[in-house]
C-alpha positions in Angstrom: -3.5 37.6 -43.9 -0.3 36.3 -42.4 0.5 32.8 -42.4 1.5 31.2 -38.7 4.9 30.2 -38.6 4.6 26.5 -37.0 8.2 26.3 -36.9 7.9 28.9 -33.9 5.4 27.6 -31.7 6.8 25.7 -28.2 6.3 21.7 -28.5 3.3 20.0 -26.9 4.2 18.6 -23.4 5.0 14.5 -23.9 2.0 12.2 -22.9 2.3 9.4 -20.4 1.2 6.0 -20.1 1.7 5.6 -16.2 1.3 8.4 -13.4 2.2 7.6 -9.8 1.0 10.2 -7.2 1.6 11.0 -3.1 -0.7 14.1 -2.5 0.0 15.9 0.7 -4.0 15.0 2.2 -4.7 16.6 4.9 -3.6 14.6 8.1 -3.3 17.3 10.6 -3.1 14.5 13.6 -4.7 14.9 16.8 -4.1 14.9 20.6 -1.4 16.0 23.1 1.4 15.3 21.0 0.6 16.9 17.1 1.6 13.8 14.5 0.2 14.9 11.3 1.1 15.7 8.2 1.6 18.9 8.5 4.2 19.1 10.8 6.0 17.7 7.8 4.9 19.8 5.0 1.9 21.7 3.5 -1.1 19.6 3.1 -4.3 20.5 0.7 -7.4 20.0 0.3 -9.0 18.3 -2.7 -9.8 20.6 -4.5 -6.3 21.7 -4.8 -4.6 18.5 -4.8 -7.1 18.2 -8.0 -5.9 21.7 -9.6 -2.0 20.9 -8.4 -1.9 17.8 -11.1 -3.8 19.7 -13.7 -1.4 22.4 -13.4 1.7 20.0 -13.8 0.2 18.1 -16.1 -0.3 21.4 -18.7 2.7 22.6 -18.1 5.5 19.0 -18.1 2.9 16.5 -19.4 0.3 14.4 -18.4 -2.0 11.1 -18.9 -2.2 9.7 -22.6 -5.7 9.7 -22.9 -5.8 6.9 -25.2 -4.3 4.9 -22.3 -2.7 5.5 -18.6 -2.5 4.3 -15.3 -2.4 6.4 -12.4 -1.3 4.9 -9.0 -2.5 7.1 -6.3 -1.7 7.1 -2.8 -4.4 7.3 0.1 -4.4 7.4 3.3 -6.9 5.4 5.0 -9.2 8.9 6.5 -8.9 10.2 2.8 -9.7 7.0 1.1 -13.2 8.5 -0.3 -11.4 12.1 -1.2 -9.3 10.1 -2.9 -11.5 8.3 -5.1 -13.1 11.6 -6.1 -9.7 13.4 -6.8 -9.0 9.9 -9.2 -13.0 10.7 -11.2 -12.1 14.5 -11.2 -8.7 13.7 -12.9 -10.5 11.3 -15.3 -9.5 8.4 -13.8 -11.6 5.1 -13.1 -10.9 3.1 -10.0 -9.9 -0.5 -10.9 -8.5 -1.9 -7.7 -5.9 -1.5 -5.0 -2.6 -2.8 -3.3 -1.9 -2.2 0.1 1.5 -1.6 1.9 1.5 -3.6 5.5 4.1 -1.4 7.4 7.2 -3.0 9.1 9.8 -1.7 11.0 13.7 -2.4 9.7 13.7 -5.6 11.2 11.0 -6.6 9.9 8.6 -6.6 12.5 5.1 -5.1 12.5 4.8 -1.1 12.6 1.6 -0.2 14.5 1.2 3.4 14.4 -1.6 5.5 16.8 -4.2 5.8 14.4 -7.2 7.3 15.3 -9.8 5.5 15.4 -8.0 1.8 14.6 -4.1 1.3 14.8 -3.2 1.5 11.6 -0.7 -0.9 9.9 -0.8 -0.2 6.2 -1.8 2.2 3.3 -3.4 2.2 0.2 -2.3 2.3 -3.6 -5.2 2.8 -5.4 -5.1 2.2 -9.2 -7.1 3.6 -11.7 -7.6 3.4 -15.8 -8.0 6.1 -18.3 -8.7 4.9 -22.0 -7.9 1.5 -23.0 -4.8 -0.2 -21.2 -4.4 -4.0 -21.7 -4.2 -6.2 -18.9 -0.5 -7.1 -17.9 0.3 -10.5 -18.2 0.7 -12.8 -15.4 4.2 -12.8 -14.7 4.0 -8.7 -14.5 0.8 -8.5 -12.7 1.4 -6.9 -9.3 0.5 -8.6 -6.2 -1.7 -6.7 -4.4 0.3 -6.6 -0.7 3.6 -5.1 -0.1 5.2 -6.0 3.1 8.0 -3.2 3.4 9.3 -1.1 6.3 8.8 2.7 6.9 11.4 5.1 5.7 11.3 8.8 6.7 7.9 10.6 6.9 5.7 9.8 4.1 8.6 8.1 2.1 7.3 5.0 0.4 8.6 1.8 0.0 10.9 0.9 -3.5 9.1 -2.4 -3.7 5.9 -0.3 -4.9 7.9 1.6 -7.7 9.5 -1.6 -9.3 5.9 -3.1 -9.1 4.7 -0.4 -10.6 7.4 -0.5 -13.4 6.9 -3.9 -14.6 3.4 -3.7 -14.7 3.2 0.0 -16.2 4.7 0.8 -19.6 6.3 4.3 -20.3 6.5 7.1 -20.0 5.7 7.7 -16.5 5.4 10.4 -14.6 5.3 10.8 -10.7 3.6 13.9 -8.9 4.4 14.8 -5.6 7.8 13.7 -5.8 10.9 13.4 -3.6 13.7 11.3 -5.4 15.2 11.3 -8.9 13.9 8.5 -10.2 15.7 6.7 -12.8 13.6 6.8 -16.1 10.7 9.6 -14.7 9.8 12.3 -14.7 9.4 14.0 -11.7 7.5 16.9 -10.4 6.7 18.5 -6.8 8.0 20.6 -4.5 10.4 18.8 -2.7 11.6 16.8 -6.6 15.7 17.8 -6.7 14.8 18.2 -11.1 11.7 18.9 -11.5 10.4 18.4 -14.2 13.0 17.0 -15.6 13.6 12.8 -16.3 16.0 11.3 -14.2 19.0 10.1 -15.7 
């Protein structure tokens, strides 16, 4: 019988304590003029929006299951998909902040909506294993007034809320930036993979 050689074997992808997500739902727009998401990039369906993070998180990492948040983005349509991706991932829903949508001077973005105009989105939060309860002074508040970037781009303010309310490591899937600190994973991250300087 030969003994394994432990020296030899790869190391265990790191845990993390705090996971922010953007999954590509499926907006596919409507009407005359086509304004979904998909003019921008490949959307999914849940399903493999659900596979997508288990995938990254075997191969660069993923939630400490003794403790992680994961902040999830959802559009307003996929709100209920959302939830379900969050439970499938092992995830239970907490609570929410929402992003009320301004333009660069500050005044109100109304998009076209569907069936209401819609003026904000939601960051969902939910809990896996035990994570205490920031204190007050870290504690998010739950609106972030903040204009629109590019498509899909969200707003800074949400990252350094989410940093002093979230310890480390963290990890954000679906990425588009370096982010100082992260690791970051997607297709359109410039390292995947890889933590930002």
């Amino acid at each position: 019988m030969t003994q394994l050689e432990l020296g030899g074997l790869p190391p265990a992808p790191p845990t993390f304590r705090c996971v922010v997500s953007d999954p590509p739902w499926a907006e596919t727009g409507g009407g005359v003029i086509k304004r979904g998401a998909d003019r921008h990039y490949r959307v999914l369906s849940y399903a493999s929006i659900v596979e997508v993070h288990r995938t990254y998180f075997r191969d660069v990492g993923g939630p400490d299951p003794s403790g992680c948040l994961l902040w999830m983005w959802a559009t307003n349509n996929h709100l209920k998909g959302a939830l379900d991706v969050m439970e499938d991932l092992g995830f239970r829903y907490v609570t929410n902040l929402v992003w009320v949508k301004t333009t660069k001077t500050g005044k109100p973005h109304i998009g076209l909506g569907q069936r209401t105009r819609q003026r904000h989105e939601l960051l969902l939060l939910g809990v896996m294993g035990d994570v205490a309860v920031p204190l007050p002074p870290h504690r998010p508040h739950s609106v972030i007034e903040a204009a629109r970037g590019r498509h899909s781009e969200k707003p800074a303010e949400a990252f350094k809320r989410v940093e002093r309310a979230c310890p480390g490591p963290r990890l954000e899937v679906f990425a588009r930036c370096a982010r100082p600190g992260w690791t970051v994973v997607g297709n359109e991250a410039p390292s995947s993979a890889k933590e930002a300087a």
